[in-house]
LOGUDREN-251811 format. One line per field, with one value per residue (C-alpha): residue number from 1; x negated, y negated, z. Coordinates in steps of 0.001 Angstrom, whole numbers, plus 524288, in hexadecimal, padded with zeros to 5 digits. Each point is the difference from the previous one (the first is absolute). Example, Ala and Ser with C-alpha at 12.3 -4.5 7.8 and 13.67 -1.06 7.14 Angstrom:
2
torvex = (1|2)
east = (7CFF4|7FAA6)
north = (81194|7F290)
up = (81E78|7FD6C)
This chain:
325
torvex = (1|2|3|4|5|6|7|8|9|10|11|12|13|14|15|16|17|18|19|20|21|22|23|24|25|26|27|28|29|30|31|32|33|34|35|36|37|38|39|40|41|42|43|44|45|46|47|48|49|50|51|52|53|54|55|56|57|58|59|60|61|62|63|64|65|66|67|68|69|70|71|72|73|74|75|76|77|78|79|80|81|82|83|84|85|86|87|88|89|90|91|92|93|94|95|96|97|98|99|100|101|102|103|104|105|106|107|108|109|110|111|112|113|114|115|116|117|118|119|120|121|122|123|124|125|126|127|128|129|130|131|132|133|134|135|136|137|138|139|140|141|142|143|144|145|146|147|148|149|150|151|152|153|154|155|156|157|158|159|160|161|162|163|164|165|166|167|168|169|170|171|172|173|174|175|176|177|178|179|180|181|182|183|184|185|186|187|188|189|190|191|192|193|194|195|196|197|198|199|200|201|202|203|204|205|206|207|208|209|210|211|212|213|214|215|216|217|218|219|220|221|222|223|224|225|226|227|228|229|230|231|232|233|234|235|236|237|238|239|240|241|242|243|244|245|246|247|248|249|250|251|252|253|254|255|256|257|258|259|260|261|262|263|264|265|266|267|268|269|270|271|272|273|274|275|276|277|278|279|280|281|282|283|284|285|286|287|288|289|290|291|292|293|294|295|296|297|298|299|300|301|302|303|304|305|306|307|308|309|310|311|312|313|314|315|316|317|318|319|320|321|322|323|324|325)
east = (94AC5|80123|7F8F3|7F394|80167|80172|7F5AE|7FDF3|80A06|80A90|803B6|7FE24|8086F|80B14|7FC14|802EC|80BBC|805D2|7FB8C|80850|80BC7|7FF2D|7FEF2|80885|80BDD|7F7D6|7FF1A|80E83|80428|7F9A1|80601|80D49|7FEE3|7FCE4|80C74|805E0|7F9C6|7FD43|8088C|7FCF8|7FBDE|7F590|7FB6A|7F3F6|7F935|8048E|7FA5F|7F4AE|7FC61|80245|7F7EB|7F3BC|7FE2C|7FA7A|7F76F|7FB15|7FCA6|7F77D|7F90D|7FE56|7FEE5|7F4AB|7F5CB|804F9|7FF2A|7F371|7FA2D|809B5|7F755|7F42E|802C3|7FE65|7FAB5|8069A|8054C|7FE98|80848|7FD11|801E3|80B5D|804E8|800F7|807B9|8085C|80463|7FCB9|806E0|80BC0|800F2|807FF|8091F|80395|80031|8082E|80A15|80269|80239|80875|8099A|805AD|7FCCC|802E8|80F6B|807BD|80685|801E3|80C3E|7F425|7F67E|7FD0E|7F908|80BFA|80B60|80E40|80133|7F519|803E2|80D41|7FB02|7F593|809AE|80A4F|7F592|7FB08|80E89|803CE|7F3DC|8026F|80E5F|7FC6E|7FA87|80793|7FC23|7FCE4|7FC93|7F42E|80255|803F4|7F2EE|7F8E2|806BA|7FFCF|7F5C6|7FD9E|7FA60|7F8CA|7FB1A|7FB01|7F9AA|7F9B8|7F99C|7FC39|7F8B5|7F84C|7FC66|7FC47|7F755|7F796|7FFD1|7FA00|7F811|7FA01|7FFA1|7FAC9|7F53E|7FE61|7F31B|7FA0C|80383|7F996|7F484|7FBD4|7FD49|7F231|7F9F3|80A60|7FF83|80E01|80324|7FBFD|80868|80B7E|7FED3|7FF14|80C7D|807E9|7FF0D|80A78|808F6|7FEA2|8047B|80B78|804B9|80085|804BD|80C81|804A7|8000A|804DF|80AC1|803B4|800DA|809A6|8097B|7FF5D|803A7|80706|7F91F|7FA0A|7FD59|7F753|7F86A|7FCD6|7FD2C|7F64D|7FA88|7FD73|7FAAB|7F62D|7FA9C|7FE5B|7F9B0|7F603|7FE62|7FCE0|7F576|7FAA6|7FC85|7F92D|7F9CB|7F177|7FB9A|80452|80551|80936|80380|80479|8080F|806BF|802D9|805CF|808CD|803E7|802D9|8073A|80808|8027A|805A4|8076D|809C9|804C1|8093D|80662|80021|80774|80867|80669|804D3|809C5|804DD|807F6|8009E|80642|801CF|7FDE6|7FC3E|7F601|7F866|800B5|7FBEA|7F3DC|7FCFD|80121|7F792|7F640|7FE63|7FF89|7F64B|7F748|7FC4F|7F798|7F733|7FC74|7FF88|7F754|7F2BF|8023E|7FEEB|7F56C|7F7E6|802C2|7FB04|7F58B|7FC03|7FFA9|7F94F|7F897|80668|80B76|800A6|80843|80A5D|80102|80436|8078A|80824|80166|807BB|8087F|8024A|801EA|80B68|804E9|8022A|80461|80A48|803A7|80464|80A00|8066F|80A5A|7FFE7|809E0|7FA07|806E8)
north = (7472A|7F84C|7F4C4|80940|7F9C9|7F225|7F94F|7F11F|7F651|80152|80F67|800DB|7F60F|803A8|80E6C|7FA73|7FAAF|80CFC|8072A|7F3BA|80319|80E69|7FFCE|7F592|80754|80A78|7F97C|7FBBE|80DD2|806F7|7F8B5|7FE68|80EF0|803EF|7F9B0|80A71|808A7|7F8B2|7F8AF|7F2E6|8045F|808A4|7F872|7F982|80BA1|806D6|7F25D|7FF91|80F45|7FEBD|7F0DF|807D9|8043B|7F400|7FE7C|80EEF|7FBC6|7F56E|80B77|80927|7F5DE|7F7B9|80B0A|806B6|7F2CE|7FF2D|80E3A|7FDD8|7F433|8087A|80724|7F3FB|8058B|80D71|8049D|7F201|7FA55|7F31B|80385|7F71F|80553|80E69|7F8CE|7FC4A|80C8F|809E3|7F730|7FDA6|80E78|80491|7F748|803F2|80CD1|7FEDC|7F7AC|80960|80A89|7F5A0|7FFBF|80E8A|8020A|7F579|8015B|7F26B|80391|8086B|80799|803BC|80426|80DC6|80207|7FC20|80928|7FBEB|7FCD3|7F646|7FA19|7FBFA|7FBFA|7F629|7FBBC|7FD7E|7F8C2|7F668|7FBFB|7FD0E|7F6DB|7F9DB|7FDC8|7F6FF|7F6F1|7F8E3|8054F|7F471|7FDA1|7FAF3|7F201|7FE3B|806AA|7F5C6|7F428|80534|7F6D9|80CF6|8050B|7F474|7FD39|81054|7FB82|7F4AA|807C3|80B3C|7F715|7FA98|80FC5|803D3|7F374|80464|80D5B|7FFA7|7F388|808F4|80C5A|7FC65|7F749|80A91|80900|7F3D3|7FBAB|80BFE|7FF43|7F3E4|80793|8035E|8090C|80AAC|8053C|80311|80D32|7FA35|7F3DE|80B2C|80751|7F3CE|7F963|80D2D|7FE5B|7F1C7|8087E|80C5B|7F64E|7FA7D|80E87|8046B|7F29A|7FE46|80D07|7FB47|7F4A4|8042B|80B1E|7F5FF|7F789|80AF5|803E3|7F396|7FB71|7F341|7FBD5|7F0AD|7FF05|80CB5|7F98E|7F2FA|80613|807C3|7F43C|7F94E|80AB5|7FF7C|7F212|80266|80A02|7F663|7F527|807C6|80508|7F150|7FBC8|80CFD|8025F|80D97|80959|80974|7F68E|7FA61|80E9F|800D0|7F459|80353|80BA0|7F9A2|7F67B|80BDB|8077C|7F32A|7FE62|80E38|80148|7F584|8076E|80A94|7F734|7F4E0|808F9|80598|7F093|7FF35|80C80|7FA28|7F6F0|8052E|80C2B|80512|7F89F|7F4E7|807DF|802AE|7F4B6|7F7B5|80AD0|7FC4C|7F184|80012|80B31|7F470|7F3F5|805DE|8055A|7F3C3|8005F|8092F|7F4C3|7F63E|807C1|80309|7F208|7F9D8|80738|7FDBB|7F1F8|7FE90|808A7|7F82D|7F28F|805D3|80A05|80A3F|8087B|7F973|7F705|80903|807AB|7F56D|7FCA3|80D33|7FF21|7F363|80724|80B3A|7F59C|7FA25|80DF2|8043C|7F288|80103|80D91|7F9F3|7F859|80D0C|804D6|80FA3|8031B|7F7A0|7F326)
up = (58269|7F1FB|80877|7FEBE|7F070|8045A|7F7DE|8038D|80847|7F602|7FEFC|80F2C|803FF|7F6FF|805B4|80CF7|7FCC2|7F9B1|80E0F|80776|7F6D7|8024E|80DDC|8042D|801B2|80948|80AFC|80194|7FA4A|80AA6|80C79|7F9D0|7FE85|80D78|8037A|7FB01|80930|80C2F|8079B|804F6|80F65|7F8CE|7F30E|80661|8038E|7F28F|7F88E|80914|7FB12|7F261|80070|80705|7F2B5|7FC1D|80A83|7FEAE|7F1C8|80628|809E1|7F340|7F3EF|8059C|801C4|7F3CA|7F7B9|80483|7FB54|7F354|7FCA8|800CC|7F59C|7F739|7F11F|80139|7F3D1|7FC17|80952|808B3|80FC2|801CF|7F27A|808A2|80A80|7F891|7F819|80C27|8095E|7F611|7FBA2|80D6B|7FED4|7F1E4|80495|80BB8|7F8F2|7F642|80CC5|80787|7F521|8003C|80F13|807AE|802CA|7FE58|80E73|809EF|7F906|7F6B6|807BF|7FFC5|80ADF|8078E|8053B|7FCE6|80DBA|800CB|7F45B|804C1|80CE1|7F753|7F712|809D4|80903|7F69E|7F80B|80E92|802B4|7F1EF|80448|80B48|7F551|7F5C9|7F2D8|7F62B|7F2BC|7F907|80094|80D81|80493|7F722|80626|80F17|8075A|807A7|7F409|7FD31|80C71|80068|7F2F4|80649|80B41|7F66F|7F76A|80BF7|804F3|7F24F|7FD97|80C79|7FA03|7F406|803E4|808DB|7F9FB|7F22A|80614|80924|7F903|7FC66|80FBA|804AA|7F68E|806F6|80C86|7FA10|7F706|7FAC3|7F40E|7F9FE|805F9|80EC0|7FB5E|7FEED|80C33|8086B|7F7EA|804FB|80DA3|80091|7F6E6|809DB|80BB0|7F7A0|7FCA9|80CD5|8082B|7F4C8|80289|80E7D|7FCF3|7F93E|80A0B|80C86|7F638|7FCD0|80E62|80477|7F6CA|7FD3E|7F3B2|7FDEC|80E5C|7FBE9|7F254|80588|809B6|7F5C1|7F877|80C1A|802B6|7F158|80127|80C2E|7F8C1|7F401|8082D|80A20|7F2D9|7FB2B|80BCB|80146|7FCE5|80437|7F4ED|8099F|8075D|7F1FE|7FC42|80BF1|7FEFA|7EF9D|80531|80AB2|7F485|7F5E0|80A7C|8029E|7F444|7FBF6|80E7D|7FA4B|7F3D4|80727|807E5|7F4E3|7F60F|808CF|7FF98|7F2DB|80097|80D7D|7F88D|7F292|7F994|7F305|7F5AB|80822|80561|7F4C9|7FBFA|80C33|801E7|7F174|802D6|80CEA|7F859|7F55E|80627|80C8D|7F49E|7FAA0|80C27|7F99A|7F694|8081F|80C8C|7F885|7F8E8|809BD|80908|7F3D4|7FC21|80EC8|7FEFF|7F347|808FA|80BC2|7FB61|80C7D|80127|80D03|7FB94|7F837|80C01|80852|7F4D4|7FFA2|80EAA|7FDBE|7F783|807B3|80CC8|7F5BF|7FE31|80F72|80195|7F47A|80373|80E10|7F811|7FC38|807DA|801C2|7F5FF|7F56B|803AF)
């Protein structure tokens, strides 16, 4: 919200900076706690549901961004300075809620009997106890870890190289004004939503995560790639939507890896590690699909250049044995 205030390149990068610093330890936070509640046969489809949230925020934000921005000159305010503090606001809101409702684990949750409670409890201790606990350090020098990190960075780098070039992507199709630009950007999130939770239900069910991530991977680079040779807006859309939905199907499966072969301590730590090091993907994606926009004048290009990186990821996640090895 305080980026609404940013005035010039100085005060909004610093502004960026404090929002990286205050949401790094999110991310991590959230899957090391569902370990607490999920054990690892079902943690894919649990990840998978609580991850559709970012993808529903593409469905809902784009067309709402795009009315937001209408209302540039209200009470003063600049459109994107309304996106900022209406789109920050529920967060602000809902932290303040999270912190005296959400219980820190099942022997807190009220909405459980004393029965269930045990039964949770009891089920997830005895899936912890098949798995070494370990501390901090030994998480940050396991080449599982690292490795995990490795093919992280390369999902996340086709992420955001797609999905903060995407408006501008979709604006290229022909004449849309800002709100059309929104509706259209929803329907690739819509397809991720619904094919991760799939995704992530066929891995628990089987079993399997590294070949459900690697073909996830595959498919997105499939959809980048059809997208950059593409030149009819509709088949362009399709294939932006296979690519999205590839992209999104690997995250169950992917972060149900990490607590394979880490517990404890070790596990929040090793989530934190992979978390960071994938992340710097998020700089590195829209860098790049602009530095080759800037040289070719097309996103064709960047596209084909995320594909290679997701091709990298299914191949890299094929190096991972099923329990993380």
């Amino acid at each position: 919200m305080a980026t609404a205030a940013a005035r010039g390149a100085a005060s909004f990068y610093l502004l960026r900076f404090l929002l990286g610093v205050a949401e790094a330890g999110f991310f991590p936070g959230i899957i090391f706690y569902l370990t607490f509640w999920f054990p690892a046969r079902e943690q894919a489809r649990a990840i998978a549901l609580f991850m559709t949230a970012s993808a529903l925020a593409g469905v809902i934000g784009g067309p709402l961004s795009g009315m937001l921005l209408a209302m540039d000159g209200k009470l003063g305010l600049s459109g994107w300075q309304w996106l900022f503090v209406l789109e920050g606001l529920p967060s602000v809101i809902l932290g303040v809620i999270v912190l005296f409702y959400l219980p820190d684990g099942p022997e807190d949750a009220r909405w459980l009997s004393a029965a269930q409670k045990r039964w949770l409890a009891a089920t997830v201790v005895s899936d912890r106890e098949i798995r070494k606990e370990g501390g901090p350090l030994g998480a940050l020098t396991d080449r599982r870890a690292w490795l995990l990190s490795i093919l992280y960075f390369t999902i996340v780098t086709g992420l955001y190289g797609v999905t903060m070039w995407l408006p501008q992507i979709i604006k290229g199709f022909g004449a849309l004004d800002n709100f059309e630009v929104g509706l259209v950007s929803a329907v690739p999130f819509l397809a991720a939503a619904i094919v991760m939770v799939a995704v992530g239900r066929s891995s628990d069910r089987r079993g399997e995560r590294r070949r459900h991530v690697a073909i996830s991977a595959f498919a997105g680079a499939a959809g980048l790639t059809i997208s950059a040779l593409a030149h009819n807006p509709l088949v362009e859309l399709a294939a932006l939507s296979l690519g999205a939905a590839g992209i999104w199907g690997t995250m169950g499966p992917f972060w149900s890896m990490p607590p394979a072969f880490l517990s404890g301590a070790g596990a929040a730590a090793g989530i934190a590690l992979i978390n960071s090091v994938g992340n710097l993907g998020g700089l590195v994606g829209p860098y790049l699909v602009g530095l080759v926009r800037q040289f070719s004048h097309s996103f064709a290009a960047g596209l084909a250049a995320m594909a290679a990186m997701l091709a990298l990821a299914g191949c890299l996640a094929l190096a991972v044995r099923d329990d993380g090895a």
